[in-house]
N, C-alpha and C positions, 0 to 999 in steps of 0.2 A: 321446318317450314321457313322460307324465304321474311326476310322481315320487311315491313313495307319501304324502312329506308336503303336496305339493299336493292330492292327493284328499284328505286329512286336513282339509286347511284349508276345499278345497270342501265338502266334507260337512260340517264342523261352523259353515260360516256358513247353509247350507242351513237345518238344524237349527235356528240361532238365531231367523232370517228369519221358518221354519213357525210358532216359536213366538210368533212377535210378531205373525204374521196371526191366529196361536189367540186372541191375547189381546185384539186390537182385537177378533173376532166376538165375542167374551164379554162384551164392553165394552158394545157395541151390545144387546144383551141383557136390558141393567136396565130396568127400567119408566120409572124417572122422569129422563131426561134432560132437559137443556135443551137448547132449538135448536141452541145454541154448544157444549155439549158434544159431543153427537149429530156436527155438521159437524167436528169437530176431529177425534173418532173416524173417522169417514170418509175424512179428510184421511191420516190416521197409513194406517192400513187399505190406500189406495188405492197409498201408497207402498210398502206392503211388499209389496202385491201386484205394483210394479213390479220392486221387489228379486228378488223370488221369478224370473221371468220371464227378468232379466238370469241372476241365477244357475244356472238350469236350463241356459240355452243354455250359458253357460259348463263347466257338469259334463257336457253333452252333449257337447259339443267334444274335453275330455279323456278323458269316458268310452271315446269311440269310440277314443283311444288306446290303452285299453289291451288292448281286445279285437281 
């Protein structure tokens, strides 16, 4: 069974993760980027989106624990 400080920790990297995807789409947002910024952003972005992904299956995994 999942312990409560392990949900604790999956949820608050969850939490970090959503906010750093918030902050690349916000990023991408400004009018005047340059190419290299633009693709760095993207680069950041695509990562987190992979975090996001890993992390989901893993809260999936223990969620199902605890129900």
């Amino acid at each position: 069974m999942a312990s409560h400080k392990m949900m604790t920790v999956l949820f608050d990297e969850l939490e970090q993760e959503c906010l750093n995807t918030v902050k690349y789409i916000e990023a991408l947002k400004v009018i005047r980027l340059s190419k290299n910024q633009k693709e760095d952003i993207l680069g950041e972005l695509s990562a987190a989106i992979t975090h996001l992904r890993i992390q989901t299956e893993q809260f999936d995994k223990h969620f199902e624990e605890l129900t």
